[in-house]
N, C-alpha and C positions, 0 to 999 in steps of 0.2 A: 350877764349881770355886771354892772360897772356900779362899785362901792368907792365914790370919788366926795371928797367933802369940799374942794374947791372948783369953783364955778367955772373957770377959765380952760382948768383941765379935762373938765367933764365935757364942757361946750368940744375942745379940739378934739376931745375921743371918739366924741359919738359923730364929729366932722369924718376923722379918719375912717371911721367904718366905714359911712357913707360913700366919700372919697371910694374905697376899697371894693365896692359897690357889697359888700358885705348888710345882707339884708335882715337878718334877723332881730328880732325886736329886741333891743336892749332892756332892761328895769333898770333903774339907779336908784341905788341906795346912798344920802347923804352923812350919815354915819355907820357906826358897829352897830347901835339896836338897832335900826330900819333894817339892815342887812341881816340880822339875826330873825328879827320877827318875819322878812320874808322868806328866808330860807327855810328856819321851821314851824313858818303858819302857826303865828303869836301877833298880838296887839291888833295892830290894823291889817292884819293878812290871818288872822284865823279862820278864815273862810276858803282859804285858797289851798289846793290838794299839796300835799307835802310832796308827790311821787312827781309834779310836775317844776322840776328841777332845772335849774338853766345848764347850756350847753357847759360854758366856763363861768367863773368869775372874777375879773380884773377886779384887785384887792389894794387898795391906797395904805400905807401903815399908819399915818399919822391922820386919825381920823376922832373926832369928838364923839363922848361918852363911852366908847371902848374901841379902844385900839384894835388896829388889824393883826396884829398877832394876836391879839384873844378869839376873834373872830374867826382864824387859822384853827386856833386851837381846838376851841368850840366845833367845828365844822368837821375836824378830823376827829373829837370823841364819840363822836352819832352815827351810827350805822348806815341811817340814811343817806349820811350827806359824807361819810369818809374818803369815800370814790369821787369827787364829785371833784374836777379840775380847778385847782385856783392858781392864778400867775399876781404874784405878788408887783404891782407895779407901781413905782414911788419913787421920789426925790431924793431920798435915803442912799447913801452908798457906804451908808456905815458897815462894818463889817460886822459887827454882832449882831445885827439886826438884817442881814443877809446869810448867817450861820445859825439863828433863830429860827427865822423863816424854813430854811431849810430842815432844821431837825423836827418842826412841826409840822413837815408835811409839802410843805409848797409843791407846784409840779415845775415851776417859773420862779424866780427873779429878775425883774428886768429893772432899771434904774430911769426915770423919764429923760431923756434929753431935753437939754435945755431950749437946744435951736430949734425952731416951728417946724423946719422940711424935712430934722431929723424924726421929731416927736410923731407927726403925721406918718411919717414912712414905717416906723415901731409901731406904733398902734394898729396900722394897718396889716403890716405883715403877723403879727400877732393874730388879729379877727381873721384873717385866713390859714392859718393853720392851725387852730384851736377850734373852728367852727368850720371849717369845709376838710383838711386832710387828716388832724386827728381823728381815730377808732375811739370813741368811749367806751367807758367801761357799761355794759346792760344797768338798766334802770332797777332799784331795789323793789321788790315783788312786794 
């Protein structure tokens, strides 16, 4: 799941995968409520099984109607979703907000580079080891 509110970034993300030839299906969420009613099947996703949880989720901080540390937060008070991978990835290299991230749980921070062949190479190496050589944690019963 890629939780991206700008357009440019989301476009080179789901590039990188690709690129990466990393095949699984993304969902994007454009802000914190999309991302929250998908993860716990609310709004326009309460139809969708709660148990069927994505691999990761690449987490933007600076995101419209709730920020990604709330989202962080949120996501680690829920049983279902406290195991659940997030790599916090943003333009942010503030430090309080990478000591934030991290006391709510993050599994990642990673900071976006600004240059294309770095951002693509990060993105990339991320969707293969989150999604092909990470163990996840068993799916909650």
């Amino acid at each position: 799941m890629l939780v991206e509110d700008n357009a440019n970034d989301e476009y080179l993300t789901l590039r990188a995968l690709k690129k990466y030839n990393v095949a699984n299906d993304v969902v994007v969420a454009h802000d914190g409520v999309e991302a929250l009613d998908y993860l716990f099947c609310t709004g326009a996703h309460a139809n969708r099984d709660v148990r069927d949880l994505p691999v990761v989720v690449l987490l933007d901080l600076k995101l419209p109607k709730v920020d990604g540390l709330e989202v962080l937060r949120r996501v680690r008070n829920d049983e279902r979703t406290r195991l659940l991978p997030v790599v916090i990835l943003t333009s942010s290299n503030e430090e309080r907000d990478v000591i934030n991230g991290y006391k709510l749980g993050t599994n990642s921070y990673i900071q976006k580079p600004v240059d294309f062949t770095a951002f693509m190479d990060a993105v990339g190496q991320l969707g293969l080891y989150w999604l092909m050589l990470n163990q996840p944690a068993p799916s909650p019963k």
